[in-house]
N, C-alpha and C positions, 0 to 999 in steps of 0.2 A: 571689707574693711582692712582683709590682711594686706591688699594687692596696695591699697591705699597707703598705709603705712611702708610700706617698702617703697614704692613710685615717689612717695613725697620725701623721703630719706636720699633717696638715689638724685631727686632734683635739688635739693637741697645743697648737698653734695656738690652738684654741677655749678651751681651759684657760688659756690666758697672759691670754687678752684677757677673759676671767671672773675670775680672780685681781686684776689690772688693777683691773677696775672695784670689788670687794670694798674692795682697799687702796690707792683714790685718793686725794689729799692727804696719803697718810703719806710718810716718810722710805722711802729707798731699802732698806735693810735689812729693814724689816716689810717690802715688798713683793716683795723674795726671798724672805721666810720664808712668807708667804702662800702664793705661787707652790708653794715648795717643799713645805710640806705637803698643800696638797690636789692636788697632781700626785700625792708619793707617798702620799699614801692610797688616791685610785684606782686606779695603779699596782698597790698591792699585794694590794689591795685586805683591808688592817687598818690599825690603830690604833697598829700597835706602831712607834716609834719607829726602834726599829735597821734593820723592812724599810721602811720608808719610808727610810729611809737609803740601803738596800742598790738601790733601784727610781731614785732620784736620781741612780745613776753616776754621782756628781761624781772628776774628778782629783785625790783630797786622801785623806786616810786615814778609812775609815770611821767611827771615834769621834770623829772630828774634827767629821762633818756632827753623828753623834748629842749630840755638846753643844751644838752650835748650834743646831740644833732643841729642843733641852731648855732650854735658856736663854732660849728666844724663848716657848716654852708656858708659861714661871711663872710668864709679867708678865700680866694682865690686860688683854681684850681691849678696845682703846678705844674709846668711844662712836662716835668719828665713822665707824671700821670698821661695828660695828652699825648705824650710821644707813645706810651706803653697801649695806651688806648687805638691810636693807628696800628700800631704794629699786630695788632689781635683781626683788626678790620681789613687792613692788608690779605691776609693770609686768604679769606674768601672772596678777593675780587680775580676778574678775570686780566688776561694781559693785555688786552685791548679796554680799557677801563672808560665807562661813559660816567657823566658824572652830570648830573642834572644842577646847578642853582638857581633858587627862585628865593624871593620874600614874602612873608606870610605876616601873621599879627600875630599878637595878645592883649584880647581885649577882657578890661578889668574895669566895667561900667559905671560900677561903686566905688572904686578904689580913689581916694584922697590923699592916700598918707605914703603912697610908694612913691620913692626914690625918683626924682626925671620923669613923672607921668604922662603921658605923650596924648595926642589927639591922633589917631590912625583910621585908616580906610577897614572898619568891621567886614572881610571878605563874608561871611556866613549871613549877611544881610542886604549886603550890596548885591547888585546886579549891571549888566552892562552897560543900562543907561540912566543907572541910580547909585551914589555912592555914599552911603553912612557910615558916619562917623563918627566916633566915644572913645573913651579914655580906655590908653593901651601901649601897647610897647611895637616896634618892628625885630622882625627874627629874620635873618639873614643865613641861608642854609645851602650848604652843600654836599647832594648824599652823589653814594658811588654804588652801583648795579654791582650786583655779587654774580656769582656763577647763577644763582638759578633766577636773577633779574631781580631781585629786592633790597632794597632801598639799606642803605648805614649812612651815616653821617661822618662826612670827613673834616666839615669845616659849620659851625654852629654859632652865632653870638646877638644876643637880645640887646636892640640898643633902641635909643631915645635919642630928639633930637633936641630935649631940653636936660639935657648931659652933661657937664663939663666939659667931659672927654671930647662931645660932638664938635667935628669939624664943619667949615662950610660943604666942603665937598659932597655932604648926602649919600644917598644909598651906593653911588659910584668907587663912594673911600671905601666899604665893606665887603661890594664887589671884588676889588683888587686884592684885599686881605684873604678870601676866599678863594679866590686864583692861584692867587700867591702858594694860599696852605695847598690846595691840593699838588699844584707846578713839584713842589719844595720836597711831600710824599708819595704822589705817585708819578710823576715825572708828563712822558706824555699821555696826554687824553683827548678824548672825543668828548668837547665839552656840547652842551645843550641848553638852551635859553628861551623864554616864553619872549614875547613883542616890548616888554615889558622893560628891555636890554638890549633892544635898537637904538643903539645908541653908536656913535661914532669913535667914542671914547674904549668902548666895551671893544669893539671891533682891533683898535689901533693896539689895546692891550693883549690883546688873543695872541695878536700876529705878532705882537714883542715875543711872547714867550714862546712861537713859534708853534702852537697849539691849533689841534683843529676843529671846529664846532660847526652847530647848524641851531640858525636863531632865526626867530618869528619873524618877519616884516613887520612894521606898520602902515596900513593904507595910507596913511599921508608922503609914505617914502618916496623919494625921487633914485630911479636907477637910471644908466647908461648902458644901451644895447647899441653895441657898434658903432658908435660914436652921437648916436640921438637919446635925447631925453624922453625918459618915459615916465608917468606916474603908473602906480602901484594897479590904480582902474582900468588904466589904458592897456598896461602888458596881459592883465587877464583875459579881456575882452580881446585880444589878441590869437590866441591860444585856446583850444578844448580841451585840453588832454588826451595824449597821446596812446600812455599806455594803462591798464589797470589793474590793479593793485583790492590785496583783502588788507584791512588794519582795527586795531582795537581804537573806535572814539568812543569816549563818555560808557566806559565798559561794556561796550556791546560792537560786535563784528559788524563792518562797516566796507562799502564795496567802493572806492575809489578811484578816478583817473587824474593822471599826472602828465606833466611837460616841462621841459627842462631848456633854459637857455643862458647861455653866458654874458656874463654882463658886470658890471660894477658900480658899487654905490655911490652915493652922491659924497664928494668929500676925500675921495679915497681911489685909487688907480688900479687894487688889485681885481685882476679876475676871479670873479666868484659864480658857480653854478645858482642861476636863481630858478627852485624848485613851485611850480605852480599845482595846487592839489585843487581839485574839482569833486563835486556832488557830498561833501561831509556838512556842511552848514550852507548860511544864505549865502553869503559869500565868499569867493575863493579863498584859498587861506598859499600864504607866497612865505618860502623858508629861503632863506641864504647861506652857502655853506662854502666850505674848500675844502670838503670830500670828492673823493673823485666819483663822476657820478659817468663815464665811460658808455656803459653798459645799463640794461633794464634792473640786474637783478644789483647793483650801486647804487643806481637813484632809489628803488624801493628800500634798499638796506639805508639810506641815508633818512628818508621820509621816518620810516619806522624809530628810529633814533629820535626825532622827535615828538612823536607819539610815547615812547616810552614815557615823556613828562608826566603821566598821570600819575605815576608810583609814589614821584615827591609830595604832589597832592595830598595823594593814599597815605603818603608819611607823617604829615603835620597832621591828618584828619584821626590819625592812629593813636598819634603821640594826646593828642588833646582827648581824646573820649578814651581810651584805656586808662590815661592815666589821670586826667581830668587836670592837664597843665594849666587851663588857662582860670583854676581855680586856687593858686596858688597862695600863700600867707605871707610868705616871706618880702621883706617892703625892699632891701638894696639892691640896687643894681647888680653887686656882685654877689648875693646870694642866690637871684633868679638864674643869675649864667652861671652859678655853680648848681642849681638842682638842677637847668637844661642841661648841662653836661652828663648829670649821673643818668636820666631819664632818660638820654642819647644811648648812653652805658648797656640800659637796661632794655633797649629798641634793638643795641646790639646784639644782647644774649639771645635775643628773641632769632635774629640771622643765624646766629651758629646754629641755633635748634635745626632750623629747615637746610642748612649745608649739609650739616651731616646726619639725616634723614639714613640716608646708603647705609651708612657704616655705624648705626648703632638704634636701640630703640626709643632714644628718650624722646624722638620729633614721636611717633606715634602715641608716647604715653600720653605727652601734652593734647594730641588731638581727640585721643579716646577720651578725656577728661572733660576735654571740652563739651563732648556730645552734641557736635554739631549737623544741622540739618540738611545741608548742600553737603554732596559727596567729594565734588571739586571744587575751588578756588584759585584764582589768578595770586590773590593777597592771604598770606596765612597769617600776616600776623596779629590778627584779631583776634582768629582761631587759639593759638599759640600763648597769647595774655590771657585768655579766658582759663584754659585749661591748666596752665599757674598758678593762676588765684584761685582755681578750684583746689589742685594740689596741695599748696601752702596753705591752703583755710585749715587743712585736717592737723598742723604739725602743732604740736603741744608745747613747744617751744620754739626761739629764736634760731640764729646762726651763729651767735656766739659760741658755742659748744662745739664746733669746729675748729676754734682756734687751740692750739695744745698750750699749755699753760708754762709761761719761760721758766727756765731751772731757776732757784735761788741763786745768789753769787755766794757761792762754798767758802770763800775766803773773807767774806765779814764776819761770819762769827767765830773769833780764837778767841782763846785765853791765853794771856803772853804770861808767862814767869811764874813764880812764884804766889809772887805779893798779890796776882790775880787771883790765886785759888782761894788764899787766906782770906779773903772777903766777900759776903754774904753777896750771890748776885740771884736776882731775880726773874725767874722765866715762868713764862704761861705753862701750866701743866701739859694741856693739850698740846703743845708743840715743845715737849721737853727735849733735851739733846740727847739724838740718838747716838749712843756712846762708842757705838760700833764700829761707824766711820769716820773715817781718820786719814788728812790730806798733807798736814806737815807731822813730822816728828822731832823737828832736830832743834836745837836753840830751846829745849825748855818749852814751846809753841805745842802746843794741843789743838788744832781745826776741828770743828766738828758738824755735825751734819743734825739739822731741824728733822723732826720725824715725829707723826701722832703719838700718843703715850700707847694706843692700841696695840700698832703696830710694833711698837720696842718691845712692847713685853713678850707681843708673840717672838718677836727674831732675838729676846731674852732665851724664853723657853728654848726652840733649837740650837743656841749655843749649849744650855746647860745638857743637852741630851747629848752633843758632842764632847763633854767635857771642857771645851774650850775657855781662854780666860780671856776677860774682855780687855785689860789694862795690862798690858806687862809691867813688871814692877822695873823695867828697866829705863822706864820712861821718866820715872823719878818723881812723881806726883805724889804727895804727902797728903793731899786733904782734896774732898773735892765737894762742893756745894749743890746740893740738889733744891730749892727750895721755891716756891710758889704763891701768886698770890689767890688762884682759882680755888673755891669753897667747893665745887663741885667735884673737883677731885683732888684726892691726898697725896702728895709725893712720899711722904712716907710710907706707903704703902710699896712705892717701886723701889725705893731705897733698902728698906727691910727684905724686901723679893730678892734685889742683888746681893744682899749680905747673908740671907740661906741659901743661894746658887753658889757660892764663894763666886764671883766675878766680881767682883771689887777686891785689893791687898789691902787696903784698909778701909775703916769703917767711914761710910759715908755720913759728913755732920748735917744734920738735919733742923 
């Protein structure tokens, strides 16, 4: 229990100073509510609001936290947050940056009363030659491979296509937004794309930004091999594969051949390497790219790159069962993109853990926590959220206790002149004026400093051991008011205290 106590203080700790950096520059308030949401969504490890309340153990009435937290999700999350938010995810990517996007759902089967509720393709139910469909949102995402290949999110947003906001354009206008954000933060990349983004538009937009990628075909594409037209059947049936290739499909190592020929799409003039992969399903499966594929060990490095696709998979398949997103309460539009955001946030912290693995212990506390059964894994961050919420179950308290509490502002409370002293003013016992400290002196002005009645008496007591006198009579104060209206304790008690220490030149009126 000792090691427990210390592990969950030290993670804790971790979480403050990750929150921190998320919400620096804002107001104190965001940086509570930052703090407090993604502690308690770790903590609870969901989405729902009221247990993230209930994992917060604040001293205050539970509906009390869940407004606050409700009030803080339905403002739109501000840019400079997101700007602070990349700049944390930056810092673990590599400089060759691949960057997967795809769209996934949110489906919310019961749901009636949410904001733009949408009719979407249920992936966890569909199959290739079945597609259902219920009421839900579309999530539009784009994560970026860290140094040790796991997934963060650079580019996130949940839309509907019964929205105000929705244009005609369709999933294409969120594409470009998502291009856009990563182009804008990490400059060039190796972008990647399911069939799903065969698209001519997708294509014309790459090559705007001058960006290089490798996207899925689809069997119905028409290409140009040296000046004849070929469909997608005919080039395979063409071709065995040449050379082969080990790769991870559907989590399990997989023995491959590949061929490679130059050609260009239909629609379009540039040359592009079109990559032909054999023996992974029924049939071949044809990628398109403007990597240079030269060489064996290029084409393989290019292929590979698209296989990498399954991590974003692994990502949405993560984000929704750890944190049980698609279970959410919240009904506006912009509250759902603001808890995806924090939930991204909190996908993030889960990355730092496993980056810096090397250089510190907390990646092993999380896993020893977790107690898990497989010694390796491709995907940690299962592992990672488990052993969190294990941590966090044991803390007896929130994250608020992290925050240091702001000074009082020293200069509201004076007493100006005279005519102030001469009139009875009234202060809580408990927080009577510690007489001791003292910020102006000149003009007649007395400043004075709030302080428990406990602690004056004690820093009473070691004045009176030094002799010391607390008012020089040079300050010129005639009278001074000690007076209360708390039944629990007496001021005259302190005022009599200071008139047998002589520390007052005159008698305090009572």
């Amino acid at each position: 229990m000792a090691d427990y106590t210390t592990n969950t203080g030290v993670m804790k700790r971790e979480i403050f100073k990750f929150t921190q950096k998320i919400s620096e520059g804002m107001a104190r308030p965001f940086q509570k509510f930052a703090a407090d949401v993604c502690y308690g969504a770790m903590a609870s490890k969901s989405c729902l609001i009221s247990e993230m309340a209930q994992a917060l153990q604040e001293d205050t009435q539970k509906i009390n936290t869940i407004e606050r937290l409700t009030r803080h999700l339905g403002n739109e999350v501000p840019e400079a947050v997101r700007g602070n938010y990349l700049n944390v995810a930056t810092k673990y990517l590599p400089e060759s940056v691949v960057v997967h996007i795809d769209d996934s759902d949110v489906v919310k089967p019961c749901g009636k009363a949410f904001e733009g509720i949408d009719r979407v393709r249920d992936g966890s139910k569909s199959t290739q030659t079945k597609s259902v469909m219920g009421n839900g949102y579309y999530v539009t995402e784009a994560t970026a491979l860290t140094y040790s290949n796991h997934p963060v999110s650079v580019f996130s947003e949940v839309w509907s296509t019964q929205s105000p906001e929705y244009t005609s354009g369709g999933q294409f206008e969120y594409t470009k937004k998502a291009v856009r954000a990563c182009v804008d933060k990490l400059g060039h990349v190796i972008f990647v794309m399911d069939r799903g983004y065969d698209d001519n538009d997708v294509f014309r937009l790459l090559d705007k930004y001058e960006q290089e990628y490798v996207i899925r075909l689809k069997l119905n594409r028409k290409v140009r091999i040296q000046g004849e037209k070929y469909s997608i059947g005919e080039l395979c049936s063409k071709y065995k594969g040449k050379y082969k290739a080990k790769v991870i499909y559907h989590g399990r190592k997989r023995k491959a051949r590949l061929s490679v020929v130059k050609g260009c799409l239909s629609g379009s003039d540039r040359l592009l390497s079109i990559i032909l992969i054999y023996g992974l399903s029924g049939h071949p499966m044809v990628l398109a790219t403007n990597l240079n594929t030269d060489t064996k060990a290029q084409l393989i490095a290019a292929m590979r790159h698209y296989f990498s696709r399954w991590r974003i998979e692994e990502y949405f398949r993560c984000k929704k069962q750890m944190f049980s997103f698609e279970n959410f309460r919240v009904r506006s539009l912009t509250a759902i993109n603001s808890l995806n955001f924090f939930l991204s946030a909190c996908m993030l912290f889960l990355a730092t853990l496993r980056e810096t693995r090397e250089k510190n212990c907390l990646f092993k506390i999380c896993i020893d926590a977790a107690a898990p059964l497989k010694p390796k894994v491709f995907f940690f961050y299962y592992r990672l959220a488990e052993g969190l919420y294990t941590l966090l179950s044991k803390a007896h308290s929130g994250i608020r206790g992290y925050f240091k509490p702001l000074k009082p502002n020293q200069r509201q409370l004076k007493i100006r002149g005279f005519a102030a002293l001469n009139r009875s003013c009234t202060f809580d016992a408990v927080s009577i004026f510690a007489l001791f400290d003292f910020y102006e002196n000149s003009n007649n002005i007395l400043a004075l400093k709030m302080d428990k009645l406990g602690q004056f008496i004690h820093k009473v007591s070691q004045l009176c051991a030094t002799k010391k006198r607390l008012i020089p009579e040079s300050f010129g104060i005639k009278r001074l008011f000690v007076i209360s209206y708390s039944s629990s304790q007496n001021p005259k008690h302190c005022g009599t205290y200071l008139l047998r220490c002589g520390l007052l030149p005159i008698p305090a009126v009572l």
